[in-house]
N, CA, C, O and CB atoms as a CASP TS submission, in Angstrom:
PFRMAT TS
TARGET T0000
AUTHOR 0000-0000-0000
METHOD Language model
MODEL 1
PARENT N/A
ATOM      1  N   UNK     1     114.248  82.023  59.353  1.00  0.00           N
ATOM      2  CA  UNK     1     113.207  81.062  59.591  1.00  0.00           C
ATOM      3  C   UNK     1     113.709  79.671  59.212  1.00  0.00           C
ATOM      4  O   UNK     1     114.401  79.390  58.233  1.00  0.00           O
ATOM      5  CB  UNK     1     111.939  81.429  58.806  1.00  0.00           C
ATOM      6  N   UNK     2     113.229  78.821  60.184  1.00  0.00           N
ATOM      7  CA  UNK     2     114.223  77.351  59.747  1.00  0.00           C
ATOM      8  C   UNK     2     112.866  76.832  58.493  1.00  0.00           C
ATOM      9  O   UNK     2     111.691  77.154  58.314  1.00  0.00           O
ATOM     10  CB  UNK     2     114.579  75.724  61.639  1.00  0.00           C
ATOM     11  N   UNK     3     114.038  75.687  57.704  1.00  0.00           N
ATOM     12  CA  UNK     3     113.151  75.209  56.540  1.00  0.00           C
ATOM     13  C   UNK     3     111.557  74.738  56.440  1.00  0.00           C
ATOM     14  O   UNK     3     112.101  73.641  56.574  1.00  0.00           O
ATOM     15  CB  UNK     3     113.801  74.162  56.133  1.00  0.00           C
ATOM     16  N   UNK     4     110.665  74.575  56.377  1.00  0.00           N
ATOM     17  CA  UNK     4     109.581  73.951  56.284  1.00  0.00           C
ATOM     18  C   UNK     4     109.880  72.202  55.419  1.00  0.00           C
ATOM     19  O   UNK     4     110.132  72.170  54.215  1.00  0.00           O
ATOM     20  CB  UNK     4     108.584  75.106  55.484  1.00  0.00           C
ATOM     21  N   UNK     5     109.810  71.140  56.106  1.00  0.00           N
ATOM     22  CA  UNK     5     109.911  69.758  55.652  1.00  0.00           C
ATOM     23  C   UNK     5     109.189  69.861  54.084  1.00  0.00           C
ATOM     24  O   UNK     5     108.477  70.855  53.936  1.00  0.00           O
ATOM     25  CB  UNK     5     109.070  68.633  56.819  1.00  0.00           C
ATOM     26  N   UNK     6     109.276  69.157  53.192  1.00  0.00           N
ATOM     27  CA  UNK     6     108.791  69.218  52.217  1.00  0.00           C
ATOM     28  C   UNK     6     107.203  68.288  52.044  1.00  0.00           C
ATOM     29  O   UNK     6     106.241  68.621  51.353  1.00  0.00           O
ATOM     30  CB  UNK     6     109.910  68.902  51.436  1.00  0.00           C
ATOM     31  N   UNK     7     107.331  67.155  52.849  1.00  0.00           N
ATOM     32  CA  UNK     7     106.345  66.964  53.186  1.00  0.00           C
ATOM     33  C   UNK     7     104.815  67.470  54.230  1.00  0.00           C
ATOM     34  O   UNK     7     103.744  66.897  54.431  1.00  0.00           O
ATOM     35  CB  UNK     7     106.828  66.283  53.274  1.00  0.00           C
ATOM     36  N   UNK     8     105.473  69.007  54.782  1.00  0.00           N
ATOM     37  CA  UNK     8     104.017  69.793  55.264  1.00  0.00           C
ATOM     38  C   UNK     8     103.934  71.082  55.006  1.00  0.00           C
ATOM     39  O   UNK     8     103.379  71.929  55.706  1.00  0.00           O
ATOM     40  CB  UNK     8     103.716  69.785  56.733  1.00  0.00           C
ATOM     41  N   UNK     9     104.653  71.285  53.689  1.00  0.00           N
ATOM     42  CA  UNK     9     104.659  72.412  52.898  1.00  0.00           C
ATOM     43  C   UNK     9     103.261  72.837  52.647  1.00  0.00           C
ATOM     44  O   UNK     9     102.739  73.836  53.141  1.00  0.00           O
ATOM     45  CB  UNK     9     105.387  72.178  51.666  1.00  0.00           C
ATOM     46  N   UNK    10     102.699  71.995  51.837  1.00  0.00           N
ATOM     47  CA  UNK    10     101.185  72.243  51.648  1.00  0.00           C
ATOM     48  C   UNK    10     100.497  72.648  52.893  1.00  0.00           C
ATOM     49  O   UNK    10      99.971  73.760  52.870  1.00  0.00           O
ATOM     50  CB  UNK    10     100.473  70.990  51.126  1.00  0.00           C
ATOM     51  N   UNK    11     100.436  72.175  53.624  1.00  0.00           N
ATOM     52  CA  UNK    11      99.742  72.127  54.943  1.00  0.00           C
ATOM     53  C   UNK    11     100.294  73.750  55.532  1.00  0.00           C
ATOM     54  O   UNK    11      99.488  74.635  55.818  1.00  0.00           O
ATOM     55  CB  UNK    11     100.313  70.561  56.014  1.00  0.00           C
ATOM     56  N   UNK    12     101.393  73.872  55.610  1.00  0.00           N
ATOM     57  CA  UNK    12     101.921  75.034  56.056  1.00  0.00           C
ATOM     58  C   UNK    12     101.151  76.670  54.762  1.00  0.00           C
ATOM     59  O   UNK    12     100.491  77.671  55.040  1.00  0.00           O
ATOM     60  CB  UNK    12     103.938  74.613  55.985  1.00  0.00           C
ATOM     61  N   UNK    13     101.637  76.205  53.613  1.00  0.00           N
ATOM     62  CA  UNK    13     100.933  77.237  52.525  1.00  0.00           C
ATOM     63  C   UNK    13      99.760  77.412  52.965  1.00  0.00           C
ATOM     64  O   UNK    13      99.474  78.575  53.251  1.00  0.00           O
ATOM     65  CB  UNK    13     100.792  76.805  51.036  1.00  0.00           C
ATOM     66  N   UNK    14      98.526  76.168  53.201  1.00  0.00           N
ATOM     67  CA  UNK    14      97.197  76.425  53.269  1.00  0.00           C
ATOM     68  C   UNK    14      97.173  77.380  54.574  1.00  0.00           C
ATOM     69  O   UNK    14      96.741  78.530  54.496  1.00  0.00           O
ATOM     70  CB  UNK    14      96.299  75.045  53.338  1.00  0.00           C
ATOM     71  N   UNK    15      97.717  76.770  55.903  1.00  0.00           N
ATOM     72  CA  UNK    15      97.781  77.661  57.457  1.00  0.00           C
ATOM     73  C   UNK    15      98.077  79.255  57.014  1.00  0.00           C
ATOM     74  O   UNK    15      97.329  80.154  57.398  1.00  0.00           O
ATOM     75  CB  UNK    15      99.331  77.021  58.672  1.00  0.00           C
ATOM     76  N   UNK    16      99.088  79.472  56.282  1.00  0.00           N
ATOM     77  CA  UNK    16      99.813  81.084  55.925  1.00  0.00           C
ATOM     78  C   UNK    16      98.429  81.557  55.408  1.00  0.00           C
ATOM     79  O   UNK    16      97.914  82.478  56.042  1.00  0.00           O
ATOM     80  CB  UNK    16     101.361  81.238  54.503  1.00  0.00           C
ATOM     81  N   UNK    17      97.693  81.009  54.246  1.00  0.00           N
ATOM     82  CA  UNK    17      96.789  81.793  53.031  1.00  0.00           C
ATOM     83  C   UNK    17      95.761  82.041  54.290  1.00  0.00           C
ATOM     84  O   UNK    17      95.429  83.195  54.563  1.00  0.00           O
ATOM     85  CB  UNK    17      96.080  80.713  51.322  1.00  0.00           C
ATOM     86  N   UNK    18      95.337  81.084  54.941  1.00  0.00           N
ATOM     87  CA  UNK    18      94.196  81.655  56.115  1.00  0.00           C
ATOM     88  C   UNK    18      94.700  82.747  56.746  1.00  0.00           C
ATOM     89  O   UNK    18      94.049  83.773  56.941  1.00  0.00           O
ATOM     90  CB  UNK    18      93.812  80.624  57.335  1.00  0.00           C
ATOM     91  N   UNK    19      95.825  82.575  57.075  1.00  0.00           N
ATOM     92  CA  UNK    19      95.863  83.963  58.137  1.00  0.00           C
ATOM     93  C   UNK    19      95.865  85.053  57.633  1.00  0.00           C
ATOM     94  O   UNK    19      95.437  86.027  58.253  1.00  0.00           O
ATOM     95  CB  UNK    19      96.965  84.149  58.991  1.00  0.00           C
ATOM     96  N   UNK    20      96.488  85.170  56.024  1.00  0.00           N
ATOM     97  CA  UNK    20      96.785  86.499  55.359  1.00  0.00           C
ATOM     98  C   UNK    20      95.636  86.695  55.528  1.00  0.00           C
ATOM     99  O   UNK    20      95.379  87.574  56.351  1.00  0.00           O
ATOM    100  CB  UNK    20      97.367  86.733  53.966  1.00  0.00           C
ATOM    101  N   UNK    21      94.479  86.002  54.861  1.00  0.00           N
ATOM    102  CA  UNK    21      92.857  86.745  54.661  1.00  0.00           C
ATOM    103  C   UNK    21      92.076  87.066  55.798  1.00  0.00           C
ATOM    104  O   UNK    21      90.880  87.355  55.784  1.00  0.00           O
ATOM    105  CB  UNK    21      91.828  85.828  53.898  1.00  0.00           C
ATOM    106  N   UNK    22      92.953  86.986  56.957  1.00  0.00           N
ATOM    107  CA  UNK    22      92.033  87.523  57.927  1.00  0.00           C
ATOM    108  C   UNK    22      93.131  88.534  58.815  1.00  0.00           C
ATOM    109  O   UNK    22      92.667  89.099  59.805  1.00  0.00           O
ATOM    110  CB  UNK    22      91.210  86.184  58.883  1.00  0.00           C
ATOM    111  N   UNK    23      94.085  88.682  58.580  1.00  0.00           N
ATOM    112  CA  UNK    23      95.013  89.428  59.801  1.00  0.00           C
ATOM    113  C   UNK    23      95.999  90.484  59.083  1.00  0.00           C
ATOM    114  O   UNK    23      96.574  90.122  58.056  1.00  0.00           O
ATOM    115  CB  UNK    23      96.070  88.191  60.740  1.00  0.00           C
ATOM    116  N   UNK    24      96.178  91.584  59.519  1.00  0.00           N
ATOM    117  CA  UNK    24      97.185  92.585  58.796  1.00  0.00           C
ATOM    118  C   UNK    24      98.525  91.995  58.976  1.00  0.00           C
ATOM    119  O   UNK    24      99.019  91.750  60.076  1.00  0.00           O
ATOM    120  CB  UNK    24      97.177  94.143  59.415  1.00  0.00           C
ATOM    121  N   UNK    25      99.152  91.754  57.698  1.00  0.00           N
ATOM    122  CA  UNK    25     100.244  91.023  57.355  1.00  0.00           C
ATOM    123  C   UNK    25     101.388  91.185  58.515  1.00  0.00           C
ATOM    124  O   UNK    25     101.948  90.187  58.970  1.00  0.00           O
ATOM    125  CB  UNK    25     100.707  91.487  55.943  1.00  0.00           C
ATOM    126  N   UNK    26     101.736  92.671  59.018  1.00  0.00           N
ATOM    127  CA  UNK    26     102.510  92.743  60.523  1.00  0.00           C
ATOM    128  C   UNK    26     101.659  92.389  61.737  1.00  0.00           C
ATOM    129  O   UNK    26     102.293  92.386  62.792  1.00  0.00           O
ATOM    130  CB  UNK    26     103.048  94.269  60.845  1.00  0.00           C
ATOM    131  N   UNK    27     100.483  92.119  61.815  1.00  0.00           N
ATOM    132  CA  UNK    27     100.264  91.420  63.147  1.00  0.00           C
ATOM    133  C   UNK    27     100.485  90.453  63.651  1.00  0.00           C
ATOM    134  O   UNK    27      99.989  90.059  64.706  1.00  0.00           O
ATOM    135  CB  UNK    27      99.475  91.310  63.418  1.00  0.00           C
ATOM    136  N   UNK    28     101.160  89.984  63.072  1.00  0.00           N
ATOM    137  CA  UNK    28     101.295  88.332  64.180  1.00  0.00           C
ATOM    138  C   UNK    28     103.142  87.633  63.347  1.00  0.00           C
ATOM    139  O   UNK    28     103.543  87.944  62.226  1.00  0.00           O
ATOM    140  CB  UNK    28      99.119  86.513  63.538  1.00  0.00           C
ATOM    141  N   UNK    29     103.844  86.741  64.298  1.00  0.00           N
ATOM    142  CA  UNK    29     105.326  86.278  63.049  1.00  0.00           C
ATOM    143  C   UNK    29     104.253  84.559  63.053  1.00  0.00           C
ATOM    144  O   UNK    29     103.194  84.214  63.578  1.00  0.00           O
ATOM    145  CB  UNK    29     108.000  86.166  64.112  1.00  0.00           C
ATOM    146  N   UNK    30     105.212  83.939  62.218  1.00  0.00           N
ATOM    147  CA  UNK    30     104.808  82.574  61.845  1.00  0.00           C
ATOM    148  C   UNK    30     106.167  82.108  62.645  1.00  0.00           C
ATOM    149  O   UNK    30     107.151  82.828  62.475  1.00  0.00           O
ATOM    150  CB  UNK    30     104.581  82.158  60.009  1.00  0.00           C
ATOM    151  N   UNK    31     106.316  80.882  63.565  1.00  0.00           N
ATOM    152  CA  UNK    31     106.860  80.385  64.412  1.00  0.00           C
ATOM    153  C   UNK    31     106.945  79.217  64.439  1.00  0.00           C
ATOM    154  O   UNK    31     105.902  78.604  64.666  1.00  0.00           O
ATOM    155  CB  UNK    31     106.554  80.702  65.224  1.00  0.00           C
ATOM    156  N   UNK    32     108.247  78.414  64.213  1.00  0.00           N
ATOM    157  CA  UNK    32     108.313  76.930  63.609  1.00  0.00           C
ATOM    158  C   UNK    32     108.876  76.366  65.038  1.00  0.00           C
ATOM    159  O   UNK    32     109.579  77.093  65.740  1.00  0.00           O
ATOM    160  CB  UNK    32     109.480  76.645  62.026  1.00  0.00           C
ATOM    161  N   UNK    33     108.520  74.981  65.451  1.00  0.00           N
ATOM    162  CA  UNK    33     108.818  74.951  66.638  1.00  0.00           C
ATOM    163  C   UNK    33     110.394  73.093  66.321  1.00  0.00           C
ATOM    164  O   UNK    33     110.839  72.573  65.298  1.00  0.00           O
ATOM    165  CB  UNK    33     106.844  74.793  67.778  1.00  0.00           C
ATOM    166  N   UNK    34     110.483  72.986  66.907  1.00  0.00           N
ATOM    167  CA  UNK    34     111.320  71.628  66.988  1.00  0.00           C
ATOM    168  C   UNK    34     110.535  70.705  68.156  1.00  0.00           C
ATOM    169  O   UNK    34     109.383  70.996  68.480  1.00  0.00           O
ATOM    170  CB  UNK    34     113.101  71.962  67.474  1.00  0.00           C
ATOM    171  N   UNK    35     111.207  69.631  68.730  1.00  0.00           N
ATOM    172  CA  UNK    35     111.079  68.737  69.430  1.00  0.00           C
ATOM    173  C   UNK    35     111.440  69.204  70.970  1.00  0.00           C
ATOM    174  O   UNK    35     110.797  68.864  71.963  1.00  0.00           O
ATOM    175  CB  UNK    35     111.803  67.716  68.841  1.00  0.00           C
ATOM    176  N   UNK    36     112.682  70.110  70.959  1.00  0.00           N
ATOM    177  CA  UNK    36     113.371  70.264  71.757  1.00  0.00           C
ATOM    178  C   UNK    36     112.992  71.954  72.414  1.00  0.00           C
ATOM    179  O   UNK    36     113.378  72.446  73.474  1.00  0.00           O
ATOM    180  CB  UNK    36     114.694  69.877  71.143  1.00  0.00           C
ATOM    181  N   UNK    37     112.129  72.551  71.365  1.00  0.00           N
ATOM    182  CA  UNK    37     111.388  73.951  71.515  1.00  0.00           C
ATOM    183  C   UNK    37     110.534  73.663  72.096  1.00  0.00           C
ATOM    184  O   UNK    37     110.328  74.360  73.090  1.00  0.00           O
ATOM    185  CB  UNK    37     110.929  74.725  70.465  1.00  0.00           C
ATOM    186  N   UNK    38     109.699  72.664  71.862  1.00  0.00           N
ATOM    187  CA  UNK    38     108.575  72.475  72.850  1.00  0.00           C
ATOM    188  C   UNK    38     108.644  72.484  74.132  1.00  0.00           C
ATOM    189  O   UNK    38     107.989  73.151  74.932  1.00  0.00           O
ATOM    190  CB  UNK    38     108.046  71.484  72.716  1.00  0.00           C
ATOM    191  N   UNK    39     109.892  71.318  74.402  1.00  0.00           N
ATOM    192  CA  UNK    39     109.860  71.169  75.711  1.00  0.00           C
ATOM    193  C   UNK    39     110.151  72.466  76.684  1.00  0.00           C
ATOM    194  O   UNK    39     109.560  72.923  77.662  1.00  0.00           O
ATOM    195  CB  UNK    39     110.758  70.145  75.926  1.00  0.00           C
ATOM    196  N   UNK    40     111.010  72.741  76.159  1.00  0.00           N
ATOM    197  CA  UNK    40     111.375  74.227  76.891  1.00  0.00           C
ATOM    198  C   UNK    40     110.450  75.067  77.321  1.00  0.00           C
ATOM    199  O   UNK    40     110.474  75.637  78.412  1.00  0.00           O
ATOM    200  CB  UNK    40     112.069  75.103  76.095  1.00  0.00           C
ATOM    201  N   UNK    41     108.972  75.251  75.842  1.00  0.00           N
ATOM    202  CA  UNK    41     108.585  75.963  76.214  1.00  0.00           C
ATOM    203  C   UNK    41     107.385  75.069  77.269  1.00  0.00           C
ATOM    204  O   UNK    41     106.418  75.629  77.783  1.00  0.00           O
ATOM    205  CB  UNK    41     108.382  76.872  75.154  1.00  0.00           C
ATOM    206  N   UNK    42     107.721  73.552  77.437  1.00  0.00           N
ATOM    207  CA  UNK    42     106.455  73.628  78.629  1.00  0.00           C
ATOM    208  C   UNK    42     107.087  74.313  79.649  1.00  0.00           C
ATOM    209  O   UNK    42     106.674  75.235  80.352  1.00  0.00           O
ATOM    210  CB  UNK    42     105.825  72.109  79.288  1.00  0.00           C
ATOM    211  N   UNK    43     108.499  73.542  79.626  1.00  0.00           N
ATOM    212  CA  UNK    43     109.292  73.439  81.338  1.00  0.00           C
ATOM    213  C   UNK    43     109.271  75.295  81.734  1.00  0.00           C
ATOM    214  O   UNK    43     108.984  75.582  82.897  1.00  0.00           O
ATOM    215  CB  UNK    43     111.628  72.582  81.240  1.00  0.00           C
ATOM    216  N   UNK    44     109.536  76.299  80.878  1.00  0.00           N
ATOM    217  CA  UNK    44     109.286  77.281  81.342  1.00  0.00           C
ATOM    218  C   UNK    44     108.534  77.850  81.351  1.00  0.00           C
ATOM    219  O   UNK    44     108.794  79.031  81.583  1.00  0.00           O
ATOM    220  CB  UNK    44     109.699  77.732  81.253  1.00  0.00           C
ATOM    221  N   UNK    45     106.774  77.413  81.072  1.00  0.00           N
ATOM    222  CA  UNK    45     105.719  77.867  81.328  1.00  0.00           C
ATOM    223  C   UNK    45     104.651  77.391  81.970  1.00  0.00           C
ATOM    224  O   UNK    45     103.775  77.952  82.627  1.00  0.00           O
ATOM    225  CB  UNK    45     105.456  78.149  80.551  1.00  0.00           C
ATOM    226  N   UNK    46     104.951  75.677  81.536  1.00  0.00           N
ATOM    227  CA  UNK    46     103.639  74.802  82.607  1.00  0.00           C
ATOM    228  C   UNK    46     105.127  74.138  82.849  1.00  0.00           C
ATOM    229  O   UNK    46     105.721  73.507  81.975  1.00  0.00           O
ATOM    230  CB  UNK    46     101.798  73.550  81.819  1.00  0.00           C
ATOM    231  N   UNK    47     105.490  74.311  83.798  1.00  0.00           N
ATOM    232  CA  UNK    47     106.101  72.778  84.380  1.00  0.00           C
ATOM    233  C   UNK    47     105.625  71.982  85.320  1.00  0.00           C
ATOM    234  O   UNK    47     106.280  71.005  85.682  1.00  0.00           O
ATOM    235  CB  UNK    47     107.277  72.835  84.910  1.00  0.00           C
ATOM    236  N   UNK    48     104.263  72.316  85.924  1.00  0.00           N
ATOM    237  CA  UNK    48     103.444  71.440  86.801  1.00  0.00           C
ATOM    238  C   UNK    48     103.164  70.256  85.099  1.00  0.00           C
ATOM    239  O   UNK    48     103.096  69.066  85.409  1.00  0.00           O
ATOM    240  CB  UNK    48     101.655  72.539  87.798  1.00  0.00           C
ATOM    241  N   UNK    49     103.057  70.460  83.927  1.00  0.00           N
ATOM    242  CA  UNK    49     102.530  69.746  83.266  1.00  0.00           C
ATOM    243  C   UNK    49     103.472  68.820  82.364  1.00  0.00           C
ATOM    244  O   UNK    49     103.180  68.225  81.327  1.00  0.00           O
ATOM    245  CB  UNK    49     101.703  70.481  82.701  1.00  0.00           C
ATOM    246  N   UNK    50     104.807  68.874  83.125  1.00  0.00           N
ATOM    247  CA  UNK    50     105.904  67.981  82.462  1.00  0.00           C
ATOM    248  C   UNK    50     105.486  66.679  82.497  1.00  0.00           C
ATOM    249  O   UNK    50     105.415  66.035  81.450  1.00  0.00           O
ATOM    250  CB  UNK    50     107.273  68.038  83.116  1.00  0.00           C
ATOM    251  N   UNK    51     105.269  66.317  83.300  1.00  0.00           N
ATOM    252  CA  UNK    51     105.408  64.654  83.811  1.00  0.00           C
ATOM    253  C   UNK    51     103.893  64.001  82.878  1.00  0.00           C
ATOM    254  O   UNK    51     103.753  62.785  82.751  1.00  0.00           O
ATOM    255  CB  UNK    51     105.207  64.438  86.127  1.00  0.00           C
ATOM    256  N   UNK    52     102.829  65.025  82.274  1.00  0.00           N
ATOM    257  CA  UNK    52     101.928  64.495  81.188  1.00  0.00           C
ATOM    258  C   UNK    52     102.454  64.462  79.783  1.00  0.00           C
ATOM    259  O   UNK    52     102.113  63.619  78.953  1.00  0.00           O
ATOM    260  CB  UNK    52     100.718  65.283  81.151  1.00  0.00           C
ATOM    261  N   UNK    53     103.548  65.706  79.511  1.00  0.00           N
ATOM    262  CA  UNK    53     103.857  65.852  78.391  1.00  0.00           C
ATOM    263  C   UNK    53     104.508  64.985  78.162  1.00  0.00           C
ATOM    264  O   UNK    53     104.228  64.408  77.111  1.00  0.00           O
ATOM    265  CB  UNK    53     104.267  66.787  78.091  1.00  0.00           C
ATOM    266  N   UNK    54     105.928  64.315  79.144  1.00  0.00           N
ATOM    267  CA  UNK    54     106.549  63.894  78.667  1.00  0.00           C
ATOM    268  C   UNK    54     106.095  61.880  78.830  1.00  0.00           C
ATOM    269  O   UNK    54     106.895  60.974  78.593  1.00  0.00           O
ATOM    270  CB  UNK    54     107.747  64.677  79.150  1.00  0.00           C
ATOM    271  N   UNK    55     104.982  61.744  79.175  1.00  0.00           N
ATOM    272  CA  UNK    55     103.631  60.574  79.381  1.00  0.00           C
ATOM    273  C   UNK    55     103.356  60.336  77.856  1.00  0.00           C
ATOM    274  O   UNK    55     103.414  59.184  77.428  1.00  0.00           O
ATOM    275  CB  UNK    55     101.944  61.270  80.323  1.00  0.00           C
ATOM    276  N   UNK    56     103.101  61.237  77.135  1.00  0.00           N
ATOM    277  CA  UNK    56     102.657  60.819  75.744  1.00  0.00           C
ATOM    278  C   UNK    56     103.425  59.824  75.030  1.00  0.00           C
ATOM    279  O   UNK    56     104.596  59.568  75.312  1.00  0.00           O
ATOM    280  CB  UNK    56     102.623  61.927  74.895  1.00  0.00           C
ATOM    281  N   UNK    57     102.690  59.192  73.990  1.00  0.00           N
ATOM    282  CA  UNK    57     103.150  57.609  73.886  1.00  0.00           C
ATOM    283  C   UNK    57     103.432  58.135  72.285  1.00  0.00           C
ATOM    284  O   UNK    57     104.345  57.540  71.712  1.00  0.00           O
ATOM    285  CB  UNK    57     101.749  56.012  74.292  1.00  0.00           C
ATOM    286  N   UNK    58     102.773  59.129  71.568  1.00  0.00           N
ATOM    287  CA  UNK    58     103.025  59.362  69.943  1.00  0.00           C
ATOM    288  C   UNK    58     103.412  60.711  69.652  1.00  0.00           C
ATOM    289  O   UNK    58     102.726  61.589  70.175  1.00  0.00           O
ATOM    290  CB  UNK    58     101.721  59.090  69.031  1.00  0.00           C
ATOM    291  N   UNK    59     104.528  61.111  68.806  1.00  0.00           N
ATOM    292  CA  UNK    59     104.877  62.362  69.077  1.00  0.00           C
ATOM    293  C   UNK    59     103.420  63.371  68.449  1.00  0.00           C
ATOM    294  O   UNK    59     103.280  64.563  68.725  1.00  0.00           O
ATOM    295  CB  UNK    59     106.482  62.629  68.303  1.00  0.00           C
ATOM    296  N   UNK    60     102.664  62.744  67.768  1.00  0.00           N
ATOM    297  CA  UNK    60     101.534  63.707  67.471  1.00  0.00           C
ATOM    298  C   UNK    60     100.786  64.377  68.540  1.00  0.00           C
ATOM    299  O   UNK    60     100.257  65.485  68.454  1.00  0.00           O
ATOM    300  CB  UNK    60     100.581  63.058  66.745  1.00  0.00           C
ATOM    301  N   UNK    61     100.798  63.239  70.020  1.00  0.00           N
ATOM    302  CA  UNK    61     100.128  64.296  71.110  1.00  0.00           C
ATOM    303  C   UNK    61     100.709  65.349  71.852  1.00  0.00           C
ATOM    304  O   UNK    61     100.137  66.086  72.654  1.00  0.00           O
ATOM    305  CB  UNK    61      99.644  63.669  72.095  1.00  0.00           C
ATOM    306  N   UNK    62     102.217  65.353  71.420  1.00  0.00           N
ATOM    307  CA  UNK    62     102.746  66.371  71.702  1.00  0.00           C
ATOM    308  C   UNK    62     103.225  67.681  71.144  1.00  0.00           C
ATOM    309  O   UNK    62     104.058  68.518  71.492  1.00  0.00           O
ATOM    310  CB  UNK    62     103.335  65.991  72.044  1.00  0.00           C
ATOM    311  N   UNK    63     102.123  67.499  69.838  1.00  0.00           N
ATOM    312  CA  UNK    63     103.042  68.481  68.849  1.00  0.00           C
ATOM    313  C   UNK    63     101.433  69.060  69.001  1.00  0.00           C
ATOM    314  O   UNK    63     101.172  69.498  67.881  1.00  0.00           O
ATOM    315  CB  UNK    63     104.014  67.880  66.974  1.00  0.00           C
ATOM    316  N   UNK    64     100.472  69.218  69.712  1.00  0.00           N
ATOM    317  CA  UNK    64      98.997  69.462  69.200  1.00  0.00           C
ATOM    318  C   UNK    64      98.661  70.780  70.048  1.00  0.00           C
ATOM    319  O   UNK    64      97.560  71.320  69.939  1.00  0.00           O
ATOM    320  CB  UNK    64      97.828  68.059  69.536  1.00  0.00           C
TER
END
């Protein structure tokens, strides 16, 4: 699993503690994405929706 930034550690701990209390610990993996993961995964799943994704002006609307 690649590192978690140290600055959304918290944020990441709080996301994990929700899921434990609601999901059997093997149902689901936790999945860290990059900049460059994303795109991939539009271009090989929406690629009618490239030309919006790659429209966004702040990387926050693309990480959402």
């Amino acid at each position: 699993m690649k590192e978690v930034p140290l600055e959304w550690s918290h944020s990441y701990d709080s996301c994990r503690g929700v899921h434990k209390r609601y999901e059997k610990p093997d149902a689901y993996a936790f999945q860290m994405y990059n900049d460059n993961d994303l795109e991939r995964f539009i271009q090989n799943h929406y690629p009618w929706f490239m030309d919006t994704y790659n429209s966004y002006q702040h990387n926050i609307q693309v990480s959402l």
